[in-house]
N, C-alpha and C positions, 0 to 999 in steps of 0.2 A: 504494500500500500504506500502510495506515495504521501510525504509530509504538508500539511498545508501551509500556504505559501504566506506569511505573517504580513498583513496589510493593516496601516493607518491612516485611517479617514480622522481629517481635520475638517469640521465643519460646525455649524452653530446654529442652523435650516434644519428642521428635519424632513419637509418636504420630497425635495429632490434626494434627497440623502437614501431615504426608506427605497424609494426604487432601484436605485446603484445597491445596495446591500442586497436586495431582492436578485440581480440581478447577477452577484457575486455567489450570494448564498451558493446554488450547485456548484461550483468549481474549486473546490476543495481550498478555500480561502479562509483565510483566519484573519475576522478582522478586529480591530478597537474603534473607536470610538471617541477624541476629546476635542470641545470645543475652541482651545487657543493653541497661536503659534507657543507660549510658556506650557504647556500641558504635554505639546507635540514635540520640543527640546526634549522630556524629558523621558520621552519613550524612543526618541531616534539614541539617544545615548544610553541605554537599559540593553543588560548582557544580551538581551535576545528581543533586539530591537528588527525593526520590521525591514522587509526585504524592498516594500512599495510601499507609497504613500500615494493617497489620495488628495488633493485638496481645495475648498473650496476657492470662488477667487475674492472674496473678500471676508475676513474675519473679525473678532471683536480687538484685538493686540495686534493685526496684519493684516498680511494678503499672502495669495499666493506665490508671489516674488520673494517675498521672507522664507518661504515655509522649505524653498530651494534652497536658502543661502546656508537654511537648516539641515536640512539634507547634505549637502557639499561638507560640512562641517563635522559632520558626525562620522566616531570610530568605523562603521559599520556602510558598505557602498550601499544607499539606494536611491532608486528612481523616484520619481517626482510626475504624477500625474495630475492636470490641473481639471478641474469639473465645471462647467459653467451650466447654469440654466437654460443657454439656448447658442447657437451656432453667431461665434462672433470673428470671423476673419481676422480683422487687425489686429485681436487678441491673442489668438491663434498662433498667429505668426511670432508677437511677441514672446509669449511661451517657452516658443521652440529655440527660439531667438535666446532667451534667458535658460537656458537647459532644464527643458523639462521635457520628461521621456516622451510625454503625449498629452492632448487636450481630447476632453470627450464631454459629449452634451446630450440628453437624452433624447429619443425613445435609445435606453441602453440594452442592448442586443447581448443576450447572455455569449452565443458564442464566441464574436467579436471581441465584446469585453476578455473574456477567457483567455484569450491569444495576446492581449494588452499585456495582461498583467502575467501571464508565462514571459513573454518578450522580455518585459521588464526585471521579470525577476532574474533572469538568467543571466541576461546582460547588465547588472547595476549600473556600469560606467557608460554603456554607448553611445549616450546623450552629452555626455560632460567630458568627453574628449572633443578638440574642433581640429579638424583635420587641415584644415586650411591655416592654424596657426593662430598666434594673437591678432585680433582683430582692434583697429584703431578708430574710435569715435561709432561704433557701433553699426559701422558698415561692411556689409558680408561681401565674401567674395563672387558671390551671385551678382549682385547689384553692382559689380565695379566688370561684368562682362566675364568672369569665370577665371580671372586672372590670380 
């Protein structure tokens, strides 16, 4: 039997939150539960701190940008998925832009979802490496023609 894969959801909604758990639930996921970035410090640095995070994009202590910087920081490599309530582009891109494993917004698709956070868990780092190098002023190498 495979071990479930230890997931923290930072969030302080329980709306959208109840259908991403729902939608976790089958997939052999282990998840927590705490409402601030101070709550979520304090499970990313606990012996058997979580392999994924989930997070909302705005919290009562942060946002989801923090909840990265939290991630990056902590003994233990893991990913950073950000949640929003509805499909927001520019967001999106930020995100990805700010190393977070992935952005996802509901209707949440159990198996889709599933394949996120396997992805994630296997790879902690693939997000938080930049393969094109330091980047200056926060323009990618996409945007400067692939150079």
């Amino acid at each position: 039997m495979k071990s479930k894969i230890k997931t923290l959801l930072v969030h302080h909604r329980e709306d959208l939150w109840q259908a991403l758990k729902l939608a976790l639930d089958p997939q052999l996921v282990e998840t927590v539960s705490v409402p601030t970035c101070g709550e979520a410090l304090r499970y990313l640095w606990s012996e058997n701190g979580p392999r994924v995070v989930f997070t909302d994009t705005q919290l009562p202590d942060g946002n989801w940008s923090d909840v990265i910087t939290l991630a990056r920081r902590s003994p233990k490599p893991t990913n950073v998925i950000v949640v929003s309530a509805q499909v927001d582009v520019p967001l999106y891109l930020e995100v990805i832009e700010r190393g977070a494993f992935d952005f996802v917004a509901p209707p949440f698709e159990p198996k889709v979802l599933a394949h996120i956070v396997r992805c994630a868990a296997e790879s902690p780092l693939s997000r938080r490496a930049d393969p094109f190098g330091p980047r200056s002023k926060g323009v990618t190498a996409y945007s400067e023609g692939g150079r």
